[in-house]
C-alpha positions as CSV (number, residue, x, y, z in Angstrom):
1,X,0.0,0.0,0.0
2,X,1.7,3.7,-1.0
3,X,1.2,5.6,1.9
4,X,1.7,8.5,0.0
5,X,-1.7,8.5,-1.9
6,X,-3.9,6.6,0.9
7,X,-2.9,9.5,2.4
8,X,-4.2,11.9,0.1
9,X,-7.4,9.5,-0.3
10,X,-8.3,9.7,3.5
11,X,-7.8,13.3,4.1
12,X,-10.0,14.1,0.8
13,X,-12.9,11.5,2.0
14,X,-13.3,12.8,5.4
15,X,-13.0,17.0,4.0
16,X,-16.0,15.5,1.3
17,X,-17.6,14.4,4.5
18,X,-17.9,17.4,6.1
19,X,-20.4,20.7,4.8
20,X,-19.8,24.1,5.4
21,X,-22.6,24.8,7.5
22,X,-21.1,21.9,10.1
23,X,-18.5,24.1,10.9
24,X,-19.9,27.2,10.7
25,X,-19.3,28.4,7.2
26,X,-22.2,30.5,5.1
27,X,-23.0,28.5,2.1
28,X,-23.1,30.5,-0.9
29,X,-26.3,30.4,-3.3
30,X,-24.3,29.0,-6.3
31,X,-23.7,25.5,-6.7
32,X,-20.6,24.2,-4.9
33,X,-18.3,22.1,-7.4
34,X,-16.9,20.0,-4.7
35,X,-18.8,17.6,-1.7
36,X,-17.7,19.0,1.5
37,X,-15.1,21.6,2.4
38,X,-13.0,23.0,0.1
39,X,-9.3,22.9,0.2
40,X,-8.6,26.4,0.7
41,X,-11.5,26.2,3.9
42,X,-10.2,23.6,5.6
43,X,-7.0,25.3,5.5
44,X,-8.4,28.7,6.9
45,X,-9.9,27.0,9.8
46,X,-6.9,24.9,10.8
47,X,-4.8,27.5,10.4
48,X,-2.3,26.0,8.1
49,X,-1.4,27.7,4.2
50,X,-3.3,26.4,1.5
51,X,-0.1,25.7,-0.1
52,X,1.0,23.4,2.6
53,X,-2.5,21.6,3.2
54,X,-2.0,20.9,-0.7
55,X,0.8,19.4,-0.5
56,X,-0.7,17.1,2.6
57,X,-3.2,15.9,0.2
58,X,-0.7,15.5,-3.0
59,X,1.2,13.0,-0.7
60,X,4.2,14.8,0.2
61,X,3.7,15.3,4.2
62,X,7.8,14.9,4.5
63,X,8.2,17.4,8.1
64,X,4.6,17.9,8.8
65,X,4.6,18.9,12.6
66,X,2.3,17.6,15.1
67,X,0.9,20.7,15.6
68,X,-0.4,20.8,11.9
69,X,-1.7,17.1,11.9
70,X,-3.6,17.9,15.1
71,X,-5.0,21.2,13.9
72,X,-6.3,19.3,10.8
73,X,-7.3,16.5,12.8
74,X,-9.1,18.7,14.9
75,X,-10.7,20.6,11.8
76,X,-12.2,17.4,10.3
77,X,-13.3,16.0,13.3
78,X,-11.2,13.1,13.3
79,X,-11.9,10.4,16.1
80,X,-9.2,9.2,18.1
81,X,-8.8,6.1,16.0
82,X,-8.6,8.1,12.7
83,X,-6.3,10.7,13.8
84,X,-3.6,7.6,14.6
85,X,-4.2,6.9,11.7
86,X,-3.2,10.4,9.6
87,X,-0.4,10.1,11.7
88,X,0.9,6.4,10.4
89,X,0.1,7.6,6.6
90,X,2.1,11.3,7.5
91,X,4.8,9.7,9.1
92,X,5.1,6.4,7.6
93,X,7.8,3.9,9.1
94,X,11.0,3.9,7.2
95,X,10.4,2.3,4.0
96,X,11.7,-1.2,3.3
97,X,11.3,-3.6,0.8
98,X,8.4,-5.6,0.9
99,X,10.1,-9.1,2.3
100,X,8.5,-12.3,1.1
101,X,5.1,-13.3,3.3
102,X,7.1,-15.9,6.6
103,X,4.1,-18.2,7.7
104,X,3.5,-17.2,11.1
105,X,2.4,-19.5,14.1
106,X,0.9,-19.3,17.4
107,X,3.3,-19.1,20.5
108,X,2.7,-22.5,22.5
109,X,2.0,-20.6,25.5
110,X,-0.9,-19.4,23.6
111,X,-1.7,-22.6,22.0
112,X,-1.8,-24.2,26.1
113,X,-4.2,-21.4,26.9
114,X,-6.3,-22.2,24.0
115,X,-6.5,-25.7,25.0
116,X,-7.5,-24.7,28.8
117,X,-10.6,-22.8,28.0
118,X,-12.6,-25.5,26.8
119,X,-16.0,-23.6,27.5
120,X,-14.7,-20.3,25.8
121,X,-14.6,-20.3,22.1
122,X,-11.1,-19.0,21.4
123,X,-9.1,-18.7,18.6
124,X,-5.5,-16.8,17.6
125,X,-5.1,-14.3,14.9
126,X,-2.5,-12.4,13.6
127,X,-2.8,-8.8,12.1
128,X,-4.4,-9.7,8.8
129,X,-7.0,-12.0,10.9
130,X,-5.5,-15.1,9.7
131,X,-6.8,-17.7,12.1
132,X,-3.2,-19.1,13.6
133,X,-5.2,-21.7,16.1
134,X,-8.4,-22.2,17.8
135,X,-9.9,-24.6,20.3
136,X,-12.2,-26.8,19.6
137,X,-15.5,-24.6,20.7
138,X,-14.2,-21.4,18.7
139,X,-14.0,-24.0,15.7
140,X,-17.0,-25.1,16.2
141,X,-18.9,-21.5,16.7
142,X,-17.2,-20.2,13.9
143,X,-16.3,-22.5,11.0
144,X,-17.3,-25.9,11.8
145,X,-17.8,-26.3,7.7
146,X,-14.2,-26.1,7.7
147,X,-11.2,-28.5,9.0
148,X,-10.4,-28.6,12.4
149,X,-7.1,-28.6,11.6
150,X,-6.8,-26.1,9.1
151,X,-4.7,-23.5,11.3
152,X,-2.2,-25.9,11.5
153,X,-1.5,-25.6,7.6
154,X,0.0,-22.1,6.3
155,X,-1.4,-21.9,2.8
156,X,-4.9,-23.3,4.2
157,X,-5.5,-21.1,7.2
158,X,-8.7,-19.4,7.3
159,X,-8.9,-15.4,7.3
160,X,-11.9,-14.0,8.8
161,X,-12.2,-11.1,7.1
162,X,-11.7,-12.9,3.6
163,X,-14.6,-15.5,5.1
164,X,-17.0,-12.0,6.1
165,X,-17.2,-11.5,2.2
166,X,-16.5,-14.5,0.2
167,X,-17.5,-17.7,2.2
168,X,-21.5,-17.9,2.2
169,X,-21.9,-19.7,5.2
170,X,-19.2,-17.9,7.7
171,X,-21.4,-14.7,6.1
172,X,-24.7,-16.1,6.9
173,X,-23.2,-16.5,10.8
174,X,-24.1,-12.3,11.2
175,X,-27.5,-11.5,12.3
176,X,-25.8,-7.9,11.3
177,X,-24.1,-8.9,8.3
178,X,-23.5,-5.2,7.4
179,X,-22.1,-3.6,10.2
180,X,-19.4,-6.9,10.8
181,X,-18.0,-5.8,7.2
182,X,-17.9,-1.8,8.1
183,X,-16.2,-2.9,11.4
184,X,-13.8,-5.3,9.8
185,X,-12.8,-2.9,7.1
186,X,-12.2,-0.3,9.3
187,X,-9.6,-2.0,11.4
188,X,-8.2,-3.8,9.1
189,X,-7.7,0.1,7.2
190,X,-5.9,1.0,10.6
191,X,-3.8,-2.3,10.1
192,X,-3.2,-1.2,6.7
193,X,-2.0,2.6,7.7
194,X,0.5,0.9,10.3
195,X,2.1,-1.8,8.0
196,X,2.6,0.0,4.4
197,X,5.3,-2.8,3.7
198,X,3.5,-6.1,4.7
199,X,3.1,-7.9,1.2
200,X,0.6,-10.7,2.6
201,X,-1.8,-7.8,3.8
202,X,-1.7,-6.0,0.3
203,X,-2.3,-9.3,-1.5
204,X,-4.9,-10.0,1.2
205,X,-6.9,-6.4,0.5
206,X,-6.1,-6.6,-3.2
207,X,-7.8,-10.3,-3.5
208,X,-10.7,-9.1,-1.7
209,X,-10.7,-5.9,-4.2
210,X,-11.2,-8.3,-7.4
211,X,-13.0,-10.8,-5.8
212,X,-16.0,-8.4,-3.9
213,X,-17.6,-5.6,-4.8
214,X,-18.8,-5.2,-1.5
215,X,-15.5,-5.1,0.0
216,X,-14.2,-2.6,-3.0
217,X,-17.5,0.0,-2.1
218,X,-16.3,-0.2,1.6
219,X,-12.7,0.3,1.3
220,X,-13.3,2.8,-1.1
221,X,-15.3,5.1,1.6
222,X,-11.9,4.8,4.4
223,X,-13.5,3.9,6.9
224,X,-11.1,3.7,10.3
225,X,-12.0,2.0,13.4
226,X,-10.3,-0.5,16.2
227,X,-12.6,-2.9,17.8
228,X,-11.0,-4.3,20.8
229,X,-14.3,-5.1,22.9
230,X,-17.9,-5.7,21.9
231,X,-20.5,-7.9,21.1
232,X,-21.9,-9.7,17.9
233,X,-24.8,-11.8,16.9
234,X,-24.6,-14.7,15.7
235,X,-27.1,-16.9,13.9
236,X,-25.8,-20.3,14.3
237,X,-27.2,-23.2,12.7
238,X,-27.0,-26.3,15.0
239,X,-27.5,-23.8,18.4
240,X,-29.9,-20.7,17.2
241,X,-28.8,-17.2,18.0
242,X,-26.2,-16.4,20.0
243,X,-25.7,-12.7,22.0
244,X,-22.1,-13.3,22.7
245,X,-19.3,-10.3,24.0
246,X,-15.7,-10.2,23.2
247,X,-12.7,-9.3,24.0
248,X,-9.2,-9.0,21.9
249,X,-6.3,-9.6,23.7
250,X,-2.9,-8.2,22.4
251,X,-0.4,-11.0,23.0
252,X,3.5,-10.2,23.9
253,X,5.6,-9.8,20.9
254,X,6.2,-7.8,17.8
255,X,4.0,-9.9,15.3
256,X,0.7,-8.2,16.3
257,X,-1.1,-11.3,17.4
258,X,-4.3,-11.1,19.3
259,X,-6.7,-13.6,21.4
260,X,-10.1,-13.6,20.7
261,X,-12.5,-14.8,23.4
262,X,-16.3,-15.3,23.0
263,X,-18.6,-15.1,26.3
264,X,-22.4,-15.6,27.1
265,X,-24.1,-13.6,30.3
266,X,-24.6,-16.3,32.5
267,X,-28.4,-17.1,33.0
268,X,-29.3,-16.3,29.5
269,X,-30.5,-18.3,26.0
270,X,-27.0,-17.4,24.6
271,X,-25.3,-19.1,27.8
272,X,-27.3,-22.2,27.4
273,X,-27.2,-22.6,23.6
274,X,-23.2,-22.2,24.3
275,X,-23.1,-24.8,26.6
276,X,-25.0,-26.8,24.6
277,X,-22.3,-26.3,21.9
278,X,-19.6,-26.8,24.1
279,X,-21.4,-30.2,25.0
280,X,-21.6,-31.1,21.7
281,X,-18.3,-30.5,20.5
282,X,-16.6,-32.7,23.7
283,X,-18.4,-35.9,22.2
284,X,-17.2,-35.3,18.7
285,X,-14.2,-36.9,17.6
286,X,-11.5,-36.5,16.5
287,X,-10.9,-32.9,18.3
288,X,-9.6,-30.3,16.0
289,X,-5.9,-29.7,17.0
290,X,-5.2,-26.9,18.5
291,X,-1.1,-27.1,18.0
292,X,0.6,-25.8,14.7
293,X,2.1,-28.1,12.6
294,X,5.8,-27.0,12.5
């Protein structure tokens, strides 16, 4: 990804998003020739020259100050999440050549853990939501038309966010379909801004660009968003709906890896239906590995 022109693209996306009269402008009678603010308005009110605001948007943000980003952050009403991220596309890391994709695994620590929580579906992802491992109830809340093993195998491993728009039945598992895809696109946009160099995520967003329209439209719009915490529902089809809260957990290490870990209220039709899952799943055999083949 060029960090150069996202950069452009996002600050142009959210200055269309914003009309004159949300900031205080007057509106002219005449028909405006651009969505949004103008260049030359969004300048005046952050304070910055045109000239260099241009230059912001033609790419070229080489010693921006802080003060600048945050007056412009501040100008387009940026949230927290979206003003890290004008700072990772104005002050990209030092450029390197994209290295070939290295398979990454699970740390057996976190593989152990997995294992443990055997009435938590859990599961290990790395930042492109590649699913690294899972236990057996995350497997089977999630992707039980899949292997159980298919972690375990680099070049089969499923990606959740390639599964949101192109496997039918993973889809189907969002009472919400919609907002799932907005949320996933975000984050994995604030991914994106962070890692300009990782060759497996731009071959991940530019398979999904071909293969979906759906994902293309959303992309298109920059959305930016991290989702740590939350809840879904799911629609699943041997258990009925589920009303289930998460939480990501941000593992030690460079690599980005997270924990995901599903939960019922206690006392409620989601608990029971996960129980009844989890009961199912410890008579099935064989149980999906949870280990990485090495």
């Amino acid at each position: 990804m060029d960090a150069s022109s996202e950069l452009g693209a996002f600050l142009k996306s959210r200055r269309a998003a914003l009309r004159p009269q949300d900031v205080g402008l007057a509106t002219a009678p005449a028909r405006r020739r651009v969505a949004g603010l103008r260049r030359e308005e969004l300048a005046l009110l952050a304070g910055v020259s045109i000239t260099h605001y241009t230059r912001l948007e033609q790419g070229r943000a080489a010693g921006v100050s802080d003060s600048v980003l945050d007056a412009i952050a501040r100008t387009l009403r940026l949230t927290e999440d979206e003003t890290a991220h004008l700072r990772d596309l104005a002050r990209p890391a030092a450029r390197r050549r994209p290295a070939v994709p290295r398979a990454e695994h699970a740390p057996p620590s976190a593989r152990q853990l997995l294992a443990a929580m055997t009435g938590v579906p859990a599961l290990v992802l790395d930042r492109r939501n590649d699913v690294l491992a899972w236990n057996r109830l995350g497997h089977a809340l999630l992707a039980a038309h899949l292997p159980g093993d298919a972690p375990a195998t680099p070049a089969a491993r499923p990606n959740l966010i390639r599964m949101l728009f192109l496997d039918e039945r993973y889809r189907a598992l969002y009472a919400d379909w919609k907002e799932e895809a907005h949320l996933a696109v975000a984050s994995l946009r604030l991914v994106a801004g962070r890692h300009p160099d990782d060759r497996a995520l731009a071959e991940l967003i530019g398979h999904l660009s071909i293969h979906s329209d759906e994902f293309t439209a959303l992309w298109a719009r920059h959305p930016v968003r991290t989702c740590a915490s939350g809840s879904k529902s799911l629609r699943h089809p041997a258990v009925g709906t589920l009303e289930l809260s998460f939480e990501n957990l941000c593992l030690p290490g460079p690599a980005g890896q997270r924990l995901i870990a599903y939960t019922a209220q206690p006392g409620t039709p989601s608990d029971a239906a996960l129980r009844l899952l989890a009961g199912t799943t410890a008579s099935a055999e064989p149980a999906p590995p949870v280990l990485d083949a090495r």
